[in-house]
C-alpha positions in Angstrom: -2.7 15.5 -1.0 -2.8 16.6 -4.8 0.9 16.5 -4.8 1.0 12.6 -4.0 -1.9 11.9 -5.8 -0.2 13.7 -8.7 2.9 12.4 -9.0 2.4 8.6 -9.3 -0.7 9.6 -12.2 2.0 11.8 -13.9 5.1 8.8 -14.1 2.2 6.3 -15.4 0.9 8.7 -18.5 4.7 8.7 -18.9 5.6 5.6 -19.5 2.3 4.7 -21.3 3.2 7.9 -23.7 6.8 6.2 -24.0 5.3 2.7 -24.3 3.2 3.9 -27.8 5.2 6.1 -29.3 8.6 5.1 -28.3 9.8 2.5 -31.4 12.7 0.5 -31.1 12.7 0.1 -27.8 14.0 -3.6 -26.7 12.0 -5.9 -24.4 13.9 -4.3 -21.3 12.7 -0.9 -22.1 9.5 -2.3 -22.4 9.2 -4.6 -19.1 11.0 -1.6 -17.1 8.1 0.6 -18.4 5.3 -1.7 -17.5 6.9 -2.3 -14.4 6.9 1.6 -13.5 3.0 1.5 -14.7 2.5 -1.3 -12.4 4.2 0.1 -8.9 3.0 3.3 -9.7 -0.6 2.0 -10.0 -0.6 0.1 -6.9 0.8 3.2 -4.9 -2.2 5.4 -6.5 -4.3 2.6 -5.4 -3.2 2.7 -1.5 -3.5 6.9 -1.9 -6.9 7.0 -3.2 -7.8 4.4 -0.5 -6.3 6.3 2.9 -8.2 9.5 1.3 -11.6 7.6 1.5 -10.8 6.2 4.8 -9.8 9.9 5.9 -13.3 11.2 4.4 -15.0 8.4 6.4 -13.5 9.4 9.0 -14.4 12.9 8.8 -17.9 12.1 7.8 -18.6 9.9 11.2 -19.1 6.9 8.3 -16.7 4.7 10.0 -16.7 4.5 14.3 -13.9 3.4 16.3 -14.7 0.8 19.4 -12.3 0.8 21.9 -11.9 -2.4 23.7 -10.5 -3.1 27.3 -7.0 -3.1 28.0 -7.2 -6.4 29.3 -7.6 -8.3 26.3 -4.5 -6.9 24.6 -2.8 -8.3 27.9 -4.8 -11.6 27.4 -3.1 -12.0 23.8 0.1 -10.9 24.4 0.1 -13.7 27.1 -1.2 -16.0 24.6 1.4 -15.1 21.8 4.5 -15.7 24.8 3.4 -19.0 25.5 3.3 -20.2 21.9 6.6 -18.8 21.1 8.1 -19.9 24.2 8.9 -23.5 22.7 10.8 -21.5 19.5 12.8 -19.8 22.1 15.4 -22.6 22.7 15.7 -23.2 19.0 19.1 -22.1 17.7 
């Protein structure tokens, strides 16, 4: 887990370290960079959040209700029928 928390933290310090000290770099650059920040910030985001769902997990903080089969049947027949009318479309 260190790994892939590691390696999007590592490409943002890098281009924030490019974004101050590189000079002369043209708007591209720039927006490329930001960009990179950006994704890579949003993907930390997602792997800090599956690690706190895995540690509520672990720690019985979160409890999974199973429900009846039957109602998964019961929506599957109620998603058929409303597509139904779609299917003819060509």
């Amino acid at each position: 887990m260190t790994h892939e928390l590691r390696t999007p933290l590592t490409s943002i310090r890098a281009a924030a370290t490019t974004l101050l000290e590189a000079e002369g770099l043209d708007e591209a650059g720039r927006l490329d960079l930001v960009s990179i920040v950006d994704e890579e910030a949003t993907r930390l985001d997602l792997l800090i959040g599956e690690a706190v769902e895995m540690a509520e997990i672990d720690a019985n903080v979160v409890q999974v209700h199973m429900e009846p089969q039957h109602r998964a049947r019961c929506w599957i027949r109620q998603s058929k029928s409303r597509a139904r009318p779609f299917a003819s479309i060509k």
